[in-house]
C-alpha positions in Angstrom: 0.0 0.0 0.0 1.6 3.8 -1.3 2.1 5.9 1.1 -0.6 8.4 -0.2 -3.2 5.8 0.7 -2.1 5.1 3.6 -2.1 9.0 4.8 -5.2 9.3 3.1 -6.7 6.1 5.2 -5.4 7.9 8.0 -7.2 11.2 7.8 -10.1 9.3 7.0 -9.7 7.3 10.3 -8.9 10.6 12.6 -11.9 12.7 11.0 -14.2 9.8 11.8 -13.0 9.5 15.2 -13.0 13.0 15.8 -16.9 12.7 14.4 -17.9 10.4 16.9 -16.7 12.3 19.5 -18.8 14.8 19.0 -21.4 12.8 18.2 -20.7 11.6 22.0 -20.4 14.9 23.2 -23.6 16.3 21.5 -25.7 13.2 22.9 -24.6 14.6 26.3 -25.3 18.2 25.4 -28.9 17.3 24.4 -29.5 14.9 27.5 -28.5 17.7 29.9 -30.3 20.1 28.4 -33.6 18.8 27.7 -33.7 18.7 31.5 -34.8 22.1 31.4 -37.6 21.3 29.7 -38.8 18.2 31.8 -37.1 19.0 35.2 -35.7 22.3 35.7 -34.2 21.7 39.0 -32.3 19.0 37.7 -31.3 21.0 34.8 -29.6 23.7 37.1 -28.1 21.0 39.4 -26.3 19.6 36.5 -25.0 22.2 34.3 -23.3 23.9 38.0 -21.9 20.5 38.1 -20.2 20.5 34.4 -19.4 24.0 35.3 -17.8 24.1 38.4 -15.9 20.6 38.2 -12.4 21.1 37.5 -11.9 17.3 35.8 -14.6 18.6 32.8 -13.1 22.6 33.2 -9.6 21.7 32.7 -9.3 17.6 30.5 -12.9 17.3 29.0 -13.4 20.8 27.8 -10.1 21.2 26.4 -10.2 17.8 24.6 -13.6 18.7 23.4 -12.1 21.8 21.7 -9.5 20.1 20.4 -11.5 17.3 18.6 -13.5 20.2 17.0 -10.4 21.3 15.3 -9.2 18.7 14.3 -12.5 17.2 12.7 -13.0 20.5 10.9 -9.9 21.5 9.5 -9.4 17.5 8.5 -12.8 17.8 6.9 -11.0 20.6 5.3 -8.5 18.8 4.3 -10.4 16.1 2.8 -12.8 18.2 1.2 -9.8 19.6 -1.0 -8.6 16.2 -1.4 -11.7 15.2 -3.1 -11.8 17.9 -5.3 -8.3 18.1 -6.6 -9.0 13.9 -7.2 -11.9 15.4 -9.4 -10.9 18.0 -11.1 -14.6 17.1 -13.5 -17.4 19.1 -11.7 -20.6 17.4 -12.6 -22.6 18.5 -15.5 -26.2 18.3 -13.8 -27.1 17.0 -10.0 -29.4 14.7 -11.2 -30.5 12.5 -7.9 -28.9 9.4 -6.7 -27.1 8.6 -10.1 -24.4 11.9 -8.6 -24.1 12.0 -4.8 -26.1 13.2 -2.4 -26.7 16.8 -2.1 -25.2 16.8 1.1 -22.8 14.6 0.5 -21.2 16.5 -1.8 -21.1 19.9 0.2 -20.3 18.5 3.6 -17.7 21.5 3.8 -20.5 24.1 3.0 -23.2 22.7 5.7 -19.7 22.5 7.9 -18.6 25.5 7.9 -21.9 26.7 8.9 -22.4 24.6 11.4 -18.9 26.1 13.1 -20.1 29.3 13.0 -22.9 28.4 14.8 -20.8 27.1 17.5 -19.1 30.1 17.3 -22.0 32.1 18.5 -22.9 29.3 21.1 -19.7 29.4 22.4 -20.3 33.0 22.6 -23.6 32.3 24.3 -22.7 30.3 26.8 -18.8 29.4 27.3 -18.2 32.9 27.0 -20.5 34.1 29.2 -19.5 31.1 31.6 -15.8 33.0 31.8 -17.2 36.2 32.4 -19.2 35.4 35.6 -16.4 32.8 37.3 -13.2 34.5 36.4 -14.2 38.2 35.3 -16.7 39.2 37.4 -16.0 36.5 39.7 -19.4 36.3 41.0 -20.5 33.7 43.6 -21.8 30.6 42.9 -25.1 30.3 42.4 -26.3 26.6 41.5 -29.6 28.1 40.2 -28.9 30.8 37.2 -28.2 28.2 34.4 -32.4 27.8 33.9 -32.9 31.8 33.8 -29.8 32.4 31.6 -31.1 29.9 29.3 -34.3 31.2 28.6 -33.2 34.6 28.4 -30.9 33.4 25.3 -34.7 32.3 23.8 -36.9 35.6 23.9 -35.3 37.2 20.5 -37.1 35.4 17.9 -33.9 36.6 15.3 -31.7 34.6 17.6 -34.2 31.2 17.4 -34.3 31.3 14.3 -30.4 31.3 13.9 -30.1 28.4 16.2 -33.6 26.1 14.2 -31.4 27.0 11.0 -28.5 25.8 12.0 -29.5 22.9 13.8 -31.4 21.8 10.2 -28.0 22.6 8.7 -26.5 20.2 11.4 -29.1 17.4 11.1 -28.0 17.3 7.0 -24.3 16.9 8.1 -25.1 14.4 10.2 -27.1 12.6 7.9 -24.2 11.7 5.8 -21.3 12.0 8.0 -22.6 9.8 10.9 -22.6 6.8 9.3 -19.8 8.1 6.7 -17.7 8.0 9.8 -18.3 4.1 10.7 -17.5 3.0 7.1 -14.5 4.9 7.1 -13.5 2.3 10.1 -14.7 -0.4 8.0 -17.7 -0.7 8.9 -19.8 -1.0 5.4 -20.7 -4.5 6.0 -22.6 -3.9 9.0 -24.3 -0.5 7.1 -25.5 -3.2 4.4 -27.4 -5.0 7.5 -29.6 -1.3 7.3 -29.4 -1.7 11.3 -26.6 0.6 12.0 -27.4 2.6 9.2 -31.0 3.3 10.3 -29.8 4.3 14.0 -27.7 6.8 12.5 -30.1 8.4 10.4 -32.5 8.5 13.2 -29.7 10.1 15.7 -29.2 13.0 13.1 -32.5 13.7 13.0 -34.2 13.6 16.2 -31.0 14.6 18.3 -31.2 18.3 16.3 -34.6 17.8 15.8 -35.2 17.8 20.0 -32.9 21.0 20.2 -35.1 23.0 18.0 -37.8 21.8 20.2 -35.8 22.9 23.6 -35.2 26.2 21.7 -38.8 26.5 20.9 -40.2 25.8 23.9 -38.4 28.3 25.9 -39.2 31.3 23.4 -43.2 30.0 23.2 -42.7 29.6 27.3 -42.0 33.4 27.9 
């Protein structure tokens, strides 16, 4: 095997793994935070806990970060790959005899997708900073419910995050289960099993976010 497979295999293999991570990380995300929804005491008890403990502060945050860069600029890098492979754009898009749509603009939905993470880091992580080492406030174990719902009364702001989290569910869609046949995982896709969980995920994990957003802006 050349060695231009085998370093293409291998970004294949770290932007897969990076994607999974994320997947993990976004499960979590959307389990803490449809607490506020269901049980808002719960809700505020857990995000003082992700936000006060220094093991997810100081290793899982930064880790978190790190596998966002690396999956995007690899996706990046990839993305050029691809192209410069096919130098032939396609004539017409003419259904499933091209790709996908979304398959072939993973970098587009992307890239939107990380600027929407730039304005939820903003949101949140920022804001996070600014009360424990700015301000240095005292700890209060039940702002996180009020803080969340103020970031839900502008309806410019809602719609921003329902975009983008449609944006997400199409990347998802094809990069999910992209990400377990790039492990070499396409005989269990053929099975439809693991296929038809990740399509689910992408859609209903970003599909009960847009509800969470929703319901705090309706709640007001």
């Amino acid at each position: 095997m050349s060695a231009l497979v085998k370093s293409s295999l291998a970004r294949k293999w770290v932007m897969a793994l990076s994607g999974l991570f994320l997947v993990i990380f976004l499960t979590q995300h959307f389990v803490i935070n449809i607490t506020s929804v269901i049980a808002p005491d719960t809700f505020n008890e857990w995000s003082h806990f992700m936000g006060y403990n220094p093991l997810v502060q100081f290793v899982a945050q930064p880790i978190l970060i790190g596998g966002l860069i690396v999956h995007f600029i690899m996706g990046i890098v990839l993305d050029l790959q691809n192209r410069k492979a096919r130098p032939v754009k396609y004539a017409k898009f003419s259904g499933n005899s091209n790709s996908q749509w979304v398959s072939r603009n993973m970098i587009i939905s992307g890239l939107v997708v990380l600027a929407f993470l730039g304005l939820h880091m903003y949101d949140f992580w920022v804001h996070e900073m600014t009360v424990k080492y700015i301000d240095v406030q005292p700890e209060d174990p039940t702002r996180y419910l009020p803080e969340l719902k103020e970031k839900f009364v502008n309806p410019v702001r809602v719609g921003i995050y329902v975009v983008s989290f449609i944006l997400l569910a199409m990347h998802l869609w094809h990069g999910f289960n992209s990400s377990f046949q790039s492990m070499g995982a396409k005989a269990i896709n053929k099975g439809d099993g693991l296929r038809k969980a990740t399509y689910a995920w992408s859609v209903l994990i970003p599909a009960g976010f847009i509800f969470i957003a929703l319901y705090h802006f309706f709640s007001h």
